[in-house]
PDB file of N, CA, C and O in Angstrom:
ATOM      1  N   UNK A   1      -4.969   5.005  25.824  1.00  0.00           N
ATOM      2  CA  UNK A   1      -5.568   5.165  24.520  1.00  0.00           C
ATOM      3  C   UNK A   1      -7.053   5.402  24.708  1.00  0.00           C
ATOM      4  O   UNK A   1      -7.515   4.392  25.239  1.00  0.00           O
ATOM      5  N   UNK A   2      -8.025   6.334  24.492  1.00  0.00           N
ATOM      6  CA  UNK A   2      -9.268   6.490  23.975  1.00  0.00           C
ATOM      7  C   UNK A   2      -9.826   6.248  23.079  1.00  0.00           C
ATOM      8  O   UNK A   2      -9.335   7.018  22.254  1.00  0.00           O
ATOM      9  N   UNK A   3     -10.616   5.650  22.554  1.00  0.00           N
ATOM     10  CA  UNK A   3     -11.117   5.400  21.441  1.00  0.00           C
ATOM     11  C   UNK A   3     -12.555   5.824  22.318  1.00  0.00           C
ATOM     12  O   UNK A   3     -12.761   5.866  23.530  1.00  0.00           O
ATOM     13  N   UNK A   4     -13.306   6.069  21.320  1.00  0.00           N
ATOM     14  CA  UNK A   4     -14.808   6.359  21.696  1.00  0.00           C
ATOM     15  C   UNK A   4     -15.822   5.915  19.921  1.00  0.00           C
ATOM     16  O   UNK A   4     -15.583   6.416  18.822  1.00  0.00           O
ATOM     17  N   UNK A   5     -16.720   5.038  20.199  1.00  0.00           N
ATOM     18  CA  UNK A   5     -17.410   4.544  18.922  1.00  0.00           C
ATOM     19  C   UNK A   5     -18.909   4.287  19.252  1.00  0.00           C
ATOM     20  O   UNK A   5     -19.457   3.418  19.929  1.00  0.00           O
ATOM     21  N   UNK A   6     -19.468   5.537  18.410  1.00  0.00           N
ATOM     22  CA  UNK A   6     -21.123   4.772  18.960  1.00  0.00           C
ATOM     23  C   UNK A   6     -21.738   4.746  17.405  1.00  0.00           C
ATOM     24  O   UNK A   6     -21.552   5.538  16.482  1.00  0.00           O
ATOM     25  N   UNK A   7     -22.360   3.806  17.459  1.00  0.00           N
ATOM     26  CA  UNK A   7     -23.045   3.177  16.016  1.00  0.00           C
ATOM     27  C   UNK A   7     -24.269   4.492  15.745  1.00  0.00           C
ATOM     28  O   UNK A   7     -24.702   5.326  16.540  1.00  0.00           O
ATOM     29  N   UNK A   8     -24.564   4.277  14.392  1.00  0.00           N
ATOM     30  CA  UNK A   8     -25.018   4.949  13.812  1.00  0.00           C
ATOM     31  C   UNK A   8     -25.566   4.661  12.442  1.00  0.00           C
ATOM     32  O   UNK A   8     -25.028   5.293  11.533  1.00  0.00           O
ATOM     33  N   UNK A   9     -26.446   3.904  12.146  1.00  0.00           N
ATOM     34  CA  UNK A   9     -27.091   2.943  10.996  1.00  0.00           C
ATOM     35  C   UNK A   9     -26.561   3.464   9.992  1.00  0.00           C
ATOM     36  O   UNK A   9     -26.654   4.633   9.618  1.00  0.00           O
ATOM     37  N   UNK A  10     -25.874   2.433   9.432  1.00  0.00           N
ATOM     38  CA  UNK A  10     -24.463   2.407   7.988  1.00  0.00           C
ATOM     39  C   UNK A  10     -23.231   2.827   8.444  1.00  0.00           C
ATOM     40  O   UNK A  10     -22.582   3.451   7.605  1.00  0.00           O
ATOM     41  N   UNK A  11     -22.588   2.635   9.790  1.00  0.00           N
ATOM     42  CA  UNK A  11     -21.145   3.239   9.969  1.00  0.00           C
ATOM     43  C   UNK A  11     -21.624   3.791  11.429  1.00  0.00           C
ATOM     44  O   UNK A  11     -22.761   4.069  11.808  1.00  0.00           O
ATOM     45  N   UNK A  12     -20.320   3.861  12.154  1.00  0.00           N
ATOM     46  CA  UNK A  12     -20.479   4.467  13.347  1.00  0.00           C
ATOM     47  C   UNK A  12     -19.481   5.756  13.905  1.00  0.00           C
ATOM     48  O   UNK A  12     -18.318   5.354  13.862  1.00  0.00           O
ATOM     49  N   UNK A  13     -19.526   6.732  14.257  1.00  0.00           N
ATOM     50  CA  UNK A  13     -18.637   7.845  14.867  1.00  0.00           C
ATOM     51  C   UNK A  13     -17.424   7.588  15.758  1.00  0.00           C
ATOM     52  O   UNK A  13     -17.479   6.886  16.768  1.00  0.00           O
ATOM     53  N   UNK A  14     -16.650   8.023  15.448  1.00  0.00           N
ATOM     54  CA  UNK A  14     -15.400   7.128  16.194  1.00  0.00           C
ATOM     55  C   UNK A  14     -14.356   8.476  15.946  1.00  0.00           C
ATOM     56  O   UNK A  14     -14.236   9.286  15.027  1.00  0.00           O
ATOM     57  N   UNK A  15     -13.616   8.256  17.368  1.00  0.00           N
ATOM     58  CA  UNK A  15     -12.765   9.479  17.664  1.00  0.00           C
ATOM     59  C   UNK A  15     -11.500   9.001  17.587  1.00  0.00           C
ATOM     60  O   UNK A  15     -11.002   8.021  18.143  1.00  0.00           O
ATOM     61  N   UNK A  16     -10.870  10.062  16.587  1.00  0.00           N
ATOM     62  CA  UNK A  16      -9.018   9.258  16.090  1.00  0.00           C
ATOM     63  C   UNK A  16      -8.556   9.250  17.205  1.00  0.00           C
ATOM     64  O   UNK A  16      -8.836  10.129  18.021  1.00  0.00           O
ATOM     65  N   UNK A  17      -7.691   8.178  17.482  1.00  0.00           N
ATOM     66  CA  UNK A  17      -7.029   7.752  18.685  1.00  0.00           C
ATOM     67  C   UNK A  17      -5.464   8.352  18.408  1.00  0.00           C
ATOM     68  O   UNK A  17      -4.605   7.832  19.119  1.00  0.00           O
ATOM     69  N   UNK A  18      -4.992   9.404  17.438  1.00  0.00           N
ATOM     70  CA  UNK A  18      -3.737   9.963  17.265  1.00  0.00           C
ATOM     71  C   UNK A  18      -4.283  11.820  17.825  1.00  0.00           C
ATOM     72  O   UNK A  18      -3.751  12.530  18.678  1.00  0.00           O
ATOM     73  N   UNK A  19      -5.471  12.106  16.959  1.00  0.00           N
ATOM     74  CA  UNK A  19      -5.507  13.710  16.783  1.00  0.00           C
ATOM     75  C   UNK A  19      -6.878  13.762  17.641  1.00  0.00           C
ATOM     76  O   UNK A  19      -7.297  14.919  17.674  1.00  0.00           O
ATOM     77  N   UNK A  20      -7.641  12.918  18.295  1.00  0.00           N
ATOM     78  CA  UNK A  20      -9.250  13.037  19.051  1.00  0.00           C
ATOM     79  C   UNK A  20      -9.910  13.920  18.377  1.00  0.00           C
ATOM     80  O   UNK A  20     -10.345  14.876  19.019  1.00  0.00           O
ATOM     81  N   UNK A  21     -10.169  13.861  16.944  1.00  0.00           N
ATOM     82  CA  UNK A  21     -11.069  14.747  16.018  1.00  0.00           C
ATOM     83  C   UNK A  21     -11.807  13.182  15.686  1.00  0.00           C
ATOM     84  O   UNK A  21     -11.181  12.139  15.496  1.00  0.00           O
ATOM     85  N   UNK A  22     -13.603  13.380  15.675  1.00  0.00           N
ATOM     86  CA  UNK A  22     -14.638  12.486  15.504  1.00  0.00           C
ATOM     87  C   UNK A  22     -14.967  12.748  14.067  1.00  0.00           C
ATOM     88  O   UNK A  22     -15.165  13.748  13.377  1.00  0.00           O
ATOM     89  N   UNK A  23     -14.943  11.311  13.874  1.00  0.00           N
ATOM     90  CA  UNK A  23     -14.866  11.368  12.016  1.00  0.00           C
ATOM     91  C   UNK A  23     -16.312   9.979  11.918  1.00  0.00           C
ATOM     92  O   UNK A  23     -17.097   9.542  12.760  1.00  0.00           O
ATOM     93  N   UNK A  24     -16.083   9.691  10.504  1.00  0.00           N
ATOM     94  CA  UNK A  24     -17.348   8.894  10.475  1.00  0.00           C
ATOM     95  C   UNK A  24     -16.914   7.524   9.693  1.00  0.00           C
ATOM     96  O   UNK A  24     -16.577   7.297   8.531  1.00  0.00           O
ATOM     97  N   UNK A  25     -17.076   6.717  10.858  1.00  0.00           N
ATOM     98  CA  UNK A  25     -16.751   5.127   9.765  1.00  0.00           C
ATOM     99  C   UNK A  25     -17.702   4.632   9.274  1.00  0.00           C
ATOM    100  O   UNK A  25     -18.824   4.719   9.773  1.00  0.00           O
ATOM    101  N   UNK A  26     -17.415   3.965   8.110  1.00  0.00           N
ATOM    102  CA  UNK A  26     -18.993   3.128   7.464  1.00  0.00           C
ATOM    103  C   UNK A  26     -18.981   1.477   7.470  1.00  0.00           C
ATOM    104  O   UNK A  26     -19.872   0.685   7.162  1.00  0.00           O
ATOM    105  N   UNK A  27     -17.468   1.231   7.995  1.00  0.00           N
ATOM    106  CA  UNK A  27     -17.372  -0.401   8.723  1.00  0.00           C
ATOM    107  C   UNK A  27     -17.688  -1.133   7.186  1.00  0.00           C
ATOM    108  O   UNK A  27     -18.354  -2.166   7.250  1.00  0.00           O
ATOM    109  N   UNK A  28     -17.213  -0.625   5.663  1.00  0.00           N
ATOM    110  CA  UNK A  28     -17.467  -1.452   4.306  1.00  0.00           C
ATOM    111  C   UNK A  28     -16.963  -0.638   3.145  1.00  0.00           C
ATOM    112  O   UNK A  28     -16.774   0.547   3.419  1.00  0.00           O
ATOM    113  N   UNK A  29     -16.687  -1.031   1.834  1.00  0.00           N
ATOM    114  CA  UNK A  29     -16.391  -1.022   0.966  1.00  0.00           C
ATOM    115  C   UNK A  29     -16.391   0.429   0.930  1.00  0.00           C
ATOM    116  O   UNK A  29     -15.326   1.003   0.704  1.00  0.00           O
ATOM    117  N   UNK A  30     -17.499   1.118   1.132  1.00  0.00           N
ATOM    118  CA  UNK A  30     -18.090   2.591   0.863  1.00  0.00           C
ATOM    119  C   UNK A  30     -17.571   3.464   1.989  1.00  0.00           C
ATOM    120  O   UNK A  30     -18.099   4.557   2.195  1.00  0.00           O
ATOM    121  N   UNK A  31     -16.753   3.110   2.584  1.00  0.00           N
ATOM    122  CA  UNK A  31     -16.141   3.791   3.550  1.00  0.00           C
ATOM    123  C   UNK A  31     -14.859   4.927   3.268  1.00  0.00           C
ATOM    124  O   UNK A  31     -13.801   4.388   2.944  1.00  0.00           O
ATOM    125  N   UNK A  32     -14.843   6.091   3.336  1.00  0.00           N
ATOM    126  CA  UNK A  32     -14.553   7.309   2.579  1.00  0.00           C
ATOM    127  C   UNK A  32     -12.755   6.647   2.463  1.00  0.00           C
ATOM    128  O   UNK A  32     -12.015   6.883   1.509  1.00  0.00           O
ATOM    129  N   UNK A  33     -12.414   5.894   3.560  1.00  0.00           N
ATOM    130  CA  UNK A  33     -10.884   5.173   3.616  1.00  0.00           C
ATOM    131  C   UNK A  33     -10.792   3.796   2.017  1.00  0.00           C
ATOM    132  O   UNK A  33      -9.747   3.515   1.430  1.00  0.00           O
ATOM    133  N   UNK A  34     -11.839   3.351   1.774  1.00  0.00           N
ATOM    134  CA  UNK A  34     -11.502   2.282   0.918  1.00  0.00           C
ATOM    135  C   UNK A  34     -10.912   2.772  -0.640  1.00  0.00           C
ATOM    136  O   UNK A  34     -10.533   2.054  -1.565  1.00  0.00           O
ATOM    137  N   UNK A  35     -10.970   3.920  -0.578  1.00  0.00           N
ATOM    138  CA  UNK A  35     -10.154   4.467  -2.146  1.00  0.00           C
ATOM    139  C   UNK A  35      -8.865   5.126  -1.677  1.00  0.00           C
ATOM    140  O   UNK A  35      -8.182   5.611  -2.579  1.00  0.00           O
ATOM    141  N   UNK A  36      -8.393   5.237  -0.397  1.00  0.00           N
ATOM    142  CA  UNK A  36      -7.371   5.069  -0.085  1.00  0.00           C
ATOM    143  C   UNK A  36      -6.127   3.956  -0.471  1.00  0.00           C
ATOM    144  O   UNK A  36      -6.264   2.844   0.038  1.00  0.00           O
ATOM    145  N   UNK A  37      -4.966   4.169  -1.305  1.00  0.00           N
ATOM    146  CA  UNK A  37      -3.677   3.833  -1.506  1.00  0.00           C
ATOM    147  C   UNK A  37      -3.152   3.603   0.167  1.00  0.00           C
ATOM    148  O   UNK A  37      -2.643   4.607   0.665  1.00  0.00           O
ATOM    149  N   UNK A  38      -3.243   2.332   1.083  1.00  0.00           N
ATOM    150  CA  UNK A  38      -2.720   2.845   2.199  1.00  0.00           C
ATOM    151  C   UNK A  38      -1.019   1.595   2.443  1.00  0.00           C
ATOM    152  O   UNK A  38      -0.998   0.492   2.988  1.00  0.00           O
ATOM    153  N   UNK A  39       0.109   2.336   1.822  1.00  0.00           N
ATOM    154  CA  UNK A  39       1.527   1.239   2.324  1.00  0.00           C
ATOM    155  C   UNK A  39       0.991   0.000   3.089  1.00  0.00           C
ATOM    156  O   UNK A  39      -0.217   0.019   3.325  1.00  0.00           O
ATOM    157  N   UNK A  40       1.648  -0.991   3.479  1.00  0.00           N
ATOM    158  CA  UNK A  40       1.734  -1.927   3.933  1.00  0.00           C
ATOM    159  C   UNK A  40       2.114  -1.928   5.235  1.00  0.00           C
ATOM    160  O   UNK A  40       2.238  -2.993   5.840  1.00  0.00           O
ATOM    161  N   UNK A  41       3.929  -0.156   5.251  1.00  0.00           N
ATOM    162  CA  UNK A  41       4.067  -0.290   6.163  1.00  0.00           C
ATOM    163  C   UNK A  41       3.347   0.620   7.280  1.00  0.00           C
ATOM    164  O   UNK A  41       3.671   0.654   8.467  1.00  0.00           O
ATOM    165  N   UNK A  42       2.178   1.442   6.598  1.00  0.00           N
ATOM    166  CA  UNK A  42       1.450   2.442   7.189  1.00  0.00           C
ATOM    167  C   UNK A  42       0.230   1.359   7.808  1.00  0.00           C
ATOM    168  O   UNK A  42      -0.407   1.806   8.762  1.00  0.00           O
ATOM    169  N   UNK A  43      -0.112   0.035   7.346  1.00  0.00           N
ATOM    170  CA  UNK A  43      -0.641  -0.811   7.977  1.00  0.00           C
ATOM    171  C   UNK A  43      -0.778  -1.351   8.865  1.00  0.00           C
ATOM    172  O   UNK A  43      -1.728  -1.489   9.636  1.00  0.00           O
ATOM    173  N   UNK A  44       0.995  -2.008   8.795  1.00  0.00           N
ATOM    174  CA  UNK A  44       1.683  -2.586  10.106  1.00  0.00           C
ATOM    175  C   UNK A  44       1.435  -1.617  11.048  1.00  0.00           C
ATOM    176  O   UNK A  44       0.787  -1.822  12.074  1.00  0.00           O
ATOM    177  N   UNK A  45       2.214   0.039  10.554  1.00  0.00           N
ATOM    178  CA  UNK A  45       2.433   0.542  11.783  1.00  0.00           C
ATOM    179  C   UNK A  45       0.376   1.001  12.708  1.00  0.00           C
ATOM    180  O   UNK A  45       0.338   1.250  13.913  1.00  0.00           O
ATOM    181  N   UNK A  46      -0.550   1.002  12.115  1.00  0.00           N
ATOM    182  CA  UNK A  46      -1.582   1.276  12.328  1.00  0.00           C
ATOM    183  C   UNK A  46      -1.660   0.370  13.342  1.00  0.00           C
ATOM    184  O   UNK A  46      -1.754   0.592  14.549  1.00  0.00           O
ATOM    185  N   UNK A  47      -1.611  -0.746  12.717  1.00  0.00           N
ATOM    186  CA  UNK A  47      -2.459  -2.219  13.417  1.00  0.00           C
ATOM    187  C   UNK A  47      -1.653  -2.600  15.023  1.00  0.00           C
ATOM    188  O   UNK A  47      -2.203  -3.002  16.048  1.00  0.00           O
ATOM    189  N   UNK A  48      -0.413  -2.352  14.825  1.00  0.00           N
ATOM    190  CA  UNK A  48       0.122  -2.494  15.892  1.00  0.00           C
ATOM    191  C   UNK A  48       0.141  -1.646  16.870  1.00  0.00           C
ATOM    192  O   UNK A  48       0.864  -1.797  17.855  1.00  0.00           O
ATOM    193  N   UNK A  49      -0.969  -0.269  16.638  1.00  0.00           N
ATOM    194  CA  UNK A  49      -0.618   0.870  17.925  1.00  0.00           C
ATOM    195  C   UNK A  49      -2.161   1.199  18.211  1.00  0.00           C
ATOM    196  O   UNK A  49      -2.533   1.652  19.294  1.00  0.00           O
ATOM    197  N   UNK A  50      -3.100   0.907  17.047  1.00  0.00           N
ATOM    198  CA  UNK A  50      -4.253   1.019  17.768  1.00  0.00           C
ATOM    199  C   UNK A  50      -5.456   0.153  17.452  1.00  0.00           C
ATOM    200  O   UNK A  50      -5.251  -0.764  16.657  1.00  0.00           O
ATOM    201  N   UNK A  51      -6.916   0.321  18.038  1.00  0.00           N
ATOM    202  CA  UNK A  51      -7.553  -0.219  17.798  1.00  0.00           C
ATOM    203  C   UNK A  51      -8.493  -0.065  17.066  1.00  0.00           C
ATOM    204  O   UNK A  51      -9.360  -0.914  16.860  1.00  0.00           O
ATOM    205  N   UNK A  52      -8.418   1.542  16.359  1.00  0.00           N
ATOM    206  CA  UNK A  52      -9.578   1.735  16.081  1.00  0.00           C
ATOM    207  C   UNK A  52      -9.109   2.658  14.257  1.00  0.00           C
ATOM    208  O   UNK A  52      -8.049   3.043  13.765  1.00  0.00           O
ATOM    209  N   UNK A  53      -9.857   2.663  14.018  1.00  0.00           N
ATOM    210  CA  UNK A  53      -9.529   3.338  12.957  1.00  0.00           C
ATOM    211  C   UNK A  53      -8.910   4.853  13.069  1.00  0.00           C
ATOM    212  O   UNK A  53      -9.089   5.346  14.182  1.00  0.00           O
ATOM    213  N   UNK A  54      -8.230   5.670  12.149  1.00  0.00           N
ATOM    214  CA  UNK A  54      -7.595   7.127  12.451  1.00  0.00           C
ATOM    215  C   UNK A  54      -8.371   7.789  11.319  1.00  0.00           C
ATOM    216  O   UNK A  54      -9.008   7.170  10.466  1.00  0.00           O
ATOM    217  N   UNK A  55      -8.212   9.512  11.427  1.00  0.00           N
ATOM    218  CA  UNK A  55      -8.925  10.053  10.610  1.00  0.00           C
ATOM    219  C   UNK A  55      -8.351  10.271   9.479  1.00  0.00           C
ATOM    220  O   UNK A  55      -7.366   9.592   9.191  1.00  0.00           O
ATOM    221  N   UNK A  56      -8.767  11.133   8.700  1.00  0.00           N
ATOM    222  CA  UNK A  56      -8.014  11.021   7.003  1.00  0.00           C
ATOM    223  C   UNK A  56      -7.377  11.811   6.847  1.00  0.00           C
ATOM    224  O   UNK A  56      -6.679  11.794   5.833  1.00  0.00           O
ATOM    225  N   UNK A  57      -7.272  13.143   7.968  1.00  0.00           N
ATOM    226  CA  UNK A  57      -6.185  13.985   7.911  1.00  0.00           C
ATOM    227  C   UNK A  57      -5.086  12.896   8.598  1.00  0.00           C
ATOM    228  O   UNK A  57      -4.136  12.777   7.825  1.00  0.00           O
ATOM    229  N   UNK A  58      -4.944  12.178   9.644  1.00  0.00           N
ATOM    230  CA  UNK A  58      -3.991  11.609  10.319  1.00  0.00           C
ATOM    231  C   UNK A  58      -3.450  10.724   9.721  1.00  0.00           C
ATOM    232  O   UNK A  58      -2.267  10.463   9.941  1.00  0.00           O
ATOM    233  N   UNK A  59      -4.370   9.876   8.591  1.00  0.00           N
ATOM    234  CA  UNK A  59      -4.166   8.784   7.548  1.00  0.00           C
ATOM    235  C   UNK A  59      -3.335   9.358   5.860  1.00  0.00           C
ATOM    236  O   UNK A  59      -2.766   8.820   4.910  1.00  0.00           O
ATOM    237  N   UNK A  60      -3.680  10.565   6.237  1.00  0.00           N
ATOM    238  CA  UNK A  60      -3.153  11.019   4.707  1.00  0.00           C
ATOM    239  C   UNK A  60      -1.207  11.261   5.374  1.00  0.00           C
ATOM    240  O   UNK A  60      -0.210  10.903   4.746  1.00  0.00           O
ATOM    241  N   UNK A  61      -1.216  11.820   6.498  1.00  0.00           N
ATOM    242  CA  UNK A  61       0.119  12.483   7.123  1.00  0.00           C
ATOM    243  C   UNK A  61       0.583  11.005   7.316  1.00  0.00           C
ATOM    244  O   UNK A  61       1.426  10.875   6.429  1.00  0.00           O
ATOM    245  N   UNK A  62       0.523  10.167   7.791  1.00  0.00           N
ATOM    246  CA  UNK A  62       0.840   8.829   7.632  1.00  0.00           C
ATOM    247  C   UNK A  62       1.847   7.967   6.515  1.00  0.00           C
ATOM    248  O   UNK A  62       2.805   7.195   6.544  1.00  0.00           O
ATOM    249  N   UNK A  63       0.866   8.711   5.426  1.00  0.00           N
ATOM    250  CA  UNK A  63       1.326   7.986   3.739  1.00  0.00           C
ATOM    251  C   UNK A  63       2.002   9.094   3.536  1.00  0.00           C
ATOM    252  O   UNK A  63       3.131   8.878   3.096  1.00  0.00           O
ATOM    253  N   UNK A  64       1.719  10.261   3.700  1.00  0.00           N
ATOM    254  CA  UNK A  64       3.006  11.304   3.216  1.00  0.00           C
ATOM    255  C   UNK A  64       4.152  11.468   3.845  1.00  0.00           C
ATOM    256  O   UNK A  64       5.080  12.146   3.403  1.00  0.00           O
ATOM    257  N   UNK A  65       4.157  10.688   5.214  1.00  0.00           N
ATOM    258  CA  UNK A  65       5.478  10.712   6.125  1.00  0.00           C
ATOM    259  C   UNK A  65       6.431   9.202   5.399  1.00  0.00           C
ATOM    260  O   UNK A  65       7.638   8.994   5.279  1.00  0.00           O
ATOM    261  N   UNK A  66       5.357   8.481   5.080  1.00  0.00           N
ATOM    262  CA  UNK A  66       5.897   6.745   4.689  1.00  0.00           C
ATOM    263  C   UNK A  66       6.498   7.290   2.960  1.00  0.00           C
ATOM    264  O   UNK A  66       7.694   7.093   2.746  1.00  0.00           O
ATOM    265  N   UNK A  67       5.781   7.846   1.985  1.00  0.00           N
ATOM    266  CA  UNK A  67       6.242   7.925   0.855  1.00  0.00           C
ATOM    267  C   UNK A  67       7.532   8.583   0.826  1.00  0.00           C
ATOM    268  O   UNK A  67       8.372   8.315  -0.034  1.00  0.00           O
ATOM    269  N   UNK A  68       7.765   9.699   2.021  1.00  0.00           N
ATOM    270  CA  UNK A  68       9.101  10.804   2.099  1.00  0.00           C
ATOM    271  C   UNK A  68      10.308   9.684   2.603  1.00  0.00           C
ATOM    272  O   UNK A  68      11.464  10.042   2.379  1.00  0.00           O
ATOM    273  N   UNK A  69      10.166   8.735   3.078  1.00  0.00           N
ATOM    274  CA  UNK A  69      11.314   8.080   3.564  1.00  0.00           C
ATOM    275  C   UNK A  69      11.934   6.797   2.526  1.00  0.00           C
ATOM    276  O   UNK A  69      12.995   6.175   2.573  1.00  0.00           O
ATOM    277  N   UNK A  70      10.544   6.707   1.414  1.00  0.00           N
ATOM    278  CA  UNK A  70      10.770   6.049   0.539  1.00  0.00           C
ATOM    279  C   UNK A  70      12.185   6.141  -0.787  1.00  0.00           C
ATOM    280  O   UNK A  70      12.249   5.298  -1.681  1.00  0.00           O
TER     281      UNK A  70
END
């Protein structure tokens, strides 16, 4: 697994550990993910495979793979 994260005052750059496209975390409320709808089981399955956050194309395919099986 790669993850790569270097800070960056209000959020830090961090490379999705599914697609290695560098996106931008803000590590709070204002973070482009917190108006995200994200399943419970798109949670589980997150938390248990990596460490780092994923990007919002990889996060959106996520919830649209979890809602289709619904």
């Amino acid at each position: 697994m790669h993850t790569h994260e270097q800070e960056n005052g209000g959020g830090r750059t961090v490379v999705c550990p599914i697609c290695g496209k560098e996106f931008r975390c803000a590590l709070s409320h204002e973070c482009w993910c917190s108006g995200k709808k994200i399943p419970e089981d798109v949670r589980d399955y997150l938390a248990a495979r990596y460490e780092s956050c994923v990007c919002s194309d990889c996060l959106d395919r996520l919830i649209g793979q979890a809602a289709a099986t619904r």
